[in-house]
C-alpha positions as CSV (number, residue, x, y, z in Angstrom):
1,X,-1.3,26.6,-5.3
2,X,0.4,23.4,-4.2
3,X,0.4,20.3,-6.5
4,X,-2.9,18.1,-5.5
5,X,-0.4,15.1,-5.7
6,X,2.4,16.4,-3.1
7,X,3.2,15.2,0.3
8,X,4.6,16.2,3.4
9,X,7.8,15.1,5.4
10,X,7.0,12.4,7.5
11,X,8.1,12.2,11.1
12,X,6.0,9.6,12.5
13,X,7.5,6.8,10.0
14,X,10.4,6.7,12.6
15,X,7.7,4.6,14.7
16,X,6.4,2.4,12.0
17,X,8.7,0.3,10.9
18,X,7.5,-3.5,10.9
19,X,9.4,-6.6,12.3
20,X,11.1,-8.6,9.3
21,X,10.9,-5.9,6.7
22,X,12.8,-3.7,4.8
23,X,12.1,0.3,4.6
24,X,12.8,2.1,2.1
25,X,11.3,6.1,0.9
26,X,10.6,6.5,-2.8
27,X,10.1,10.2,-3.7
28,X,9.3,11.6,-7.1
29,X,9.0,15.3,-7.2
30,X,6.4,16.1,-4.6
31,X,5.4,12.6,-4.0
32,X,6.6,10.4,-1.5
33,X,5.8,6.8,-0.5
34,X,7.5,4.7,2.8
35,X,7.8,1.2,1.5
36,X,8.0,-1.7,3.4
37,X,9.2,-5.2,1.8
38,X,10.4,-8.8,2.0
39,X,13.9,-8.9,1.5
40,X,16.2,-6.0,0.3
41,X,14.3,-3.3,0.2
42,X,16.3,-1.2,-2.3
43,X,15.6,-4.6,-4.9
44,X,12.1,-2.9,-5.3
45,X,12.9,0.9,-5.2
46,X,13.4,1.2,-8.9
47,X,10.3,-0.6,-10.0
48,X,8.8,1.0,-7.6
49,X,9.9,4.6,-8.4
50,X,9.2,4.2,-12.0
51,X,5.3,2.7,-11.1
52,X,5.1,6.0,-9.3
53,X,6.2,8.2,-12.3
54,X,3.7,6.1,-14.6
55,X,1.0,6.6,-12.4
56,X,1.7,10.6,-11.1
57,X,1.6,10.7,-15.2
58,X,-1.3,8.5,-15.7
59,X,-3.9,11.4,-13.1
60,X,-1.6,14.6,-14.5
61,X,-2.7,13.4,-18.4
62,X,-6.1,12.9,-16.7
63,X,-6.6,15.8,-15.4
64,X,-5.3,17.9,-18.2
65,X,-8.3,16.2,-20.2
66,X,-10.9,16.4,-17.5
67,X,-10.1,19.4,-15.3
68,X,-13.1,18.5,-12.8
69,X,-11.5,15.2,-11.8
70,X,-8.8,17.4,-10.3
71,X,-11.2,20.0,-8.4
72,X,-14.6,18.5,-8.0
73,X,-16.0,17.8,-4.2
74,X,-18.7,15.8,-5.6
75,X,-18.9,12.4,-7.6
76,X,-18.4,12.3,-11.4
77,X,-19.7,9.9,-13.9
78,X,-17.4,6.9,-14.7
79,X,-14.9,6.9,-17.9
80,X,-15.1,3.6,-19.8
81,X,-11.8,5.4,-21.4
82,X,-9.9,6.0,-18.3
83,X,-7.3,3.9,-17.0
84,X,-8.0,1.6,-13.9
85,X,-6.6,3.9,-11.4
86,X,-8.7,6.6,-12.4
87,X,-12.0,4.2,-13.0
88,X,-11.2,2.9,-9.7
89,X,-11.2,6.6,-7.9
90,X,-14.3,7.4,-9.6
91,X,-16.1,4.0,-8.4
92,X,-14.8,4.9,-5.1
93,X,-15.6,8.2,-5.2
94,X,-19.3,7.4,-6.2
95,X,-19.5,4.9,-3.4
96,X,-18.6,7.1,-0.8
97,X,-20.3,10.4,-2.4
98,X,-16.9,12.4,-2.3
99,X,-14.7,13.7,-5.2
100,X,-12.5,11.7,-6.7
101,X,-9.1,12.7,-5.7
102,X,-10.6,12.2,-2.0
103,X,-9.2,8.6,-3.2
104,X,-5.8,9.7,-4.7
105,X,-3.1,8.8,-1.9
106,X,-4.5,5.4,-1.3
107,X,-4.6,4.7,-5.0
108,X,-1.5,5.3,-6.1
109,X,-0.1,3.2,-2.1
110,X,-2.6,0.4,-3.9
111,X,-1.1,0.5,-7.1
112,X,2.3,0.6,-6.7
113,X,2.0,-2.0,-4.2
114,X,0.0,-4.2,-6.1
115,X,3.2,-3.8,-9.3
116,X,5.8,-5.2,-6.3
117,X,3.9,-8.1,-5.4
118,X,3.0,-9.1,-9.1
119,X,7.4,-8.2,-9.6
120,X,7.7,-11.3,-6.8
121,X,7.2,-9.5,-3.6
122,X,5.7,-11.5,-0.8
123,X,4.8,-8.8,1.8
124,X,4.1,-4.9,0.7
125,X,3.5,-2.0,3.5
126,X,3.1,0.9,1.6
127,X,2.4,4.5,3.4
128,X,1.2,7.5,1.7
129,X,0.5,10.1,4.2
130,X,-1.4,8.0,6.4
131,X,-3.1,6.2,4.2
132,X,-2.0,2.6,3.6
133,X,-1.9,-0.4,1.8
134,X,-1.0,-3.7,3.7
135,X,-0.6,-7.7,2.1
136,X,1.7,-9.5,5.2
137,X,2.0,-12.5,5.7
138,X,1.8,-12.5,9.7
139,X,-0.5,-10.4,11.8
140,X,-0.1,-6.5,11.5
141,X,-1.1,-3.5,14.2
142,X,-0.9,0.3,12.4
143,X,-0.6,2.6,14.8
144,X,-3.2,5.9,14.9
145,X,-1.8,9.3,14.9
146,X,-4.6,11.7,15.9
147,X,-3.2,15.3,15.9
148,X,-3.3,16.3,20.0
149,X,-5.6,14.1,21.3
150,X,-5.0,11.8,24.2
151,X,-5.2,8.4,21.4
152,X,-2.7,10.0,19.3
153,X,-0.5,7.2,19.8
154,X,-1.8,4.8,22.1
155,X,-4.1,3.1,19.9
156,X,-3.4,1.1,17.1
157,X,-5.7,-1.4,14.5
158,X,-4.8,-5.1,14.1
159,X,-5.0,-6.6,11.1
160,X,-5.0,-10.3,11.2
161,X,-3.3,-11.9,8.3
162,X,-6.7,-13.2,6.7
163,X,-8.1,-9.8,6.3
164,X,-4.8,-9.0,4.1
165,X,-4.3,-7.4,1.2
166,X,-6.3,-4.0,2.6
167,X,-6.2,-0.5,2.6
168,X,-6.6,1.3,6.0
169,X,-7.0,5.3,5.5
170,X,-6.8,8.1,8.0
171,X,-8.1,11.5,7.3
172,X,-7.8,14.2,9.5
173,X,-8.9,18.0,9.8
174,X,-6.0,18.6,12.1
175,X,-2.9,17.2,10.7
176,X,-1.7,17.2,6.8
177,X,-3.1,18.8,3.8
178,X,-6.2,17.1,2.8
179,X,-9.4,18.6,2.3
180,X,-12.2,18.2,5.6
181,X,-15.3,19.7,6.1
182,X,-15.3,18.5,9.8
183,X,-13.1,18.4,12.7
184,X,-11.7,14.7,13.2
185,X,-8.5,14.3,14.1
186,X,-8.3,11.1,12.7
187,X,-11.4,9.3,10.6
188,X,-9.6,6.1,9.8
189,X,-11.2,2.9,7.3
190,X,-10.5,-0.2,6.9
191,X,-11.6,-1.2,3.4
192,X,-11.4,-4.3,0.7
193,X,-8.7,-1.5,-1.0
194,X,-7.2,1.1,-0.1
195,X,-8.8,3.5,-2.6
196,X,-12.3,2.7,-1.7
197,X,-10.8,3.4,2.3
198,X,-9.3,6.8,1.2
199,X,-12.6,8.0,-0.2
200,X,-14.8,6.3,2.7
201,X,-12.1,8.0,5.2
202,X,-12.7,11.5,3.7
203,X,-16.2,10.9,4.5
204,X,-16.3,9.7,7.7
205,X,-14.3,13.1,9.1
206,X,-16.7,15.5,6.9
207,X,-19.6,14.4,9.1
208,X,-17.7,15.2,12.3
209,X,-17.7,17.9,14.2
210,X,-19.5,19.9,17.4
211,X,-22.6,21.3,15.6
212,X,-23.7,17.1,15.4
213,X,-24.3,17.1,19.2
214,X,-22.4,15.7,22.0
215,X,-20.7,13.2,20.4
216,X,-19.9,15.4,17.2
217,X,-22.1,13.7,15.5
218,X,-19.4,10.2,15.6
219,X,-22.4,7.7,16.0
220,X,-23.8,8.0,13.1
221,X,-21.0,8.8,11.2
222,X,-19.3,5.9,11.7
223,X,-22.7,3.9,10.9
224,X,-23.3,5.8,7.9
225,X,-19.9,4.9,6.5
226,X,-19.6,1.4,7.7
227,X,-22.8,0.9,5.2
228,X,-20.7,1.7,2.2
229,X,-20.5,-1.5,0.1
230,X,-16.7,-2.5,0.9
231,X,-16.0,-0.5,4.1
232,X,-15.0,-3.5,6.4
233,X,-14.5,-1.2,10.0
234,X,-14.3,2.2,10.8
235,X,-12.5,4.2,13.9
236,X,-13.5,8.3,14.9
237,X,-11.4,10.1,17.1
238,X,-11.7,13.7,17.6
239,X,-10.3,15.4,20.9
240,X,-11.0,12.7,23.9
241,X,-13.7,11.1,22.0
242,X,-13.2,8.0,20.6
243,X,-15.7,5.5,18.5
244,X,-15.4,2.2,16.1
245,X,-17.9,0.2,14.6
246,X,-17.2,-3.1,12.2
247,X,-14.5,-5.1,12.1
248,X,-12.1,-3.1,13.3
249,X,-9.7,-4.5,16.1
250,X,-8.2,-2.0,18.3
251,X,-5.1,-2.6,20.6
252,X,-3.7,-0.5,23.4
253,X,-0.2,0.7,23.0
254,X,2.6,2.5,24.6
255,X,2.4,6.3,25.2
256,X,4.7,7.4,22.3
């Protein structure tokens, strides 16, 4: 069985790289974040490597204690004794009625990117297998990947620097390893953080798919989710269909 915390190679990074900032890749055994900073990147690679190990430490302790945190599907009841990371999955988790590690790519992007900014870091990009946490200083457009549908590509979300720091998650049923009980090919959320939009995101693409009708059921999926306390916007894609409710800005972009 593969580690619930490793990651995948990731091609499309090739195509995000944003104007004015440093990339660097910070792997640690199976986990692997694409940082973008201010500045040299390589300045924050250490700190930011040995945030990772504390935190990949931090859920594998955690887990060890509390085997359901790794495996449940559903919410569990909070830990006054955890630490923030894993208080803040469970919130999240409860909020969007999913299982906690739902939220465990955008919390550890989150967390290490909140340590470089507090290190002296004025803008942090960090990318965890499509889901991301953003605090720029100028406007910001992520583009959306979407598996082999026609968007794949030529739509992106723009984040205007006032709506900064955010997470913006993509789950998919189509592309990576993470858990879907619908079809999406991308169910992407902008959220307050990027741990509550990694857990809202997981929901949205479980309550897609054909047997919801026409529109695979996207409608009210994307209402549903936009009603979660936090959940700022929310995008659906899934084959040529496309929806978005909330504050989410999309832009057109070139065929890749």
């Amino acid at each position: 069985m593969p580690s619930p915390l490793s990651y995948r190679q990731r091609d499309y990074r090739r195509r995000n790289l944003a104007s004015g900032l440093a990339a660097c890749s910070v792997r640690v055994e199976e986990s692997d974040l694409y940082i973008l900073t201010d500045a040299d990147a390589g300045q924050g690679e250490n700190l930011a490597r040995e945030r990772l190990l504390f935190y990949r430490q931090q859920l594998e302790r955690y887990i060890q204690r509390r085997p359901e945190f790794l495996t449940s599907l559903v919410p569990l009841e909070d830990d006054k004794l955890a630490p923030p990371l894993i208080r803040d999955m469970l919130a999240a988790a409860s909020l969007a009625e999913v299982g906690p590690m739902a939220a465990v790519a955008g919390a550890v992007a989150e967390y290490v990117g909140r340590d470089l900014l507090a290190a002296g870091k004025r803008e942090v990009v960090i990318e965890n297998g499509g889901d991301v946490f953003l605090a720029r200083r100028q406007e910001t457009v992520v583009e959306i990947f979407a598996a082999d549908s026609l968007h794949s590509g030529r739509v992106g979300v723009k984040l205007a620097v006032a709506a900064m720091p955010a997470g913006l998650c993509t789950s998919s049923a189509t592309i990576g390893h993470s858990l879907s009980f619908g079809s999406a090919d991308a169910a992407t959320v902008l959220a307050d953080s990027a741990v509550l939009a990694d857990a809202a995101a997981t929901r949205l693409g479980n309550m897609i798919g054909p047997e919801h009708g026409r529109d695979c059921g996207i409608a009210a999926a994307l209402q549903q989710t936009l009603a979660i306390p936090g959940v700022r916007g929310v995008l659906a894609i899934r084959g040529k269909l496309l929806g978005a409710a909330g504050l989410i800005d999309l832009v057109s972009l070139a065929a890749p």
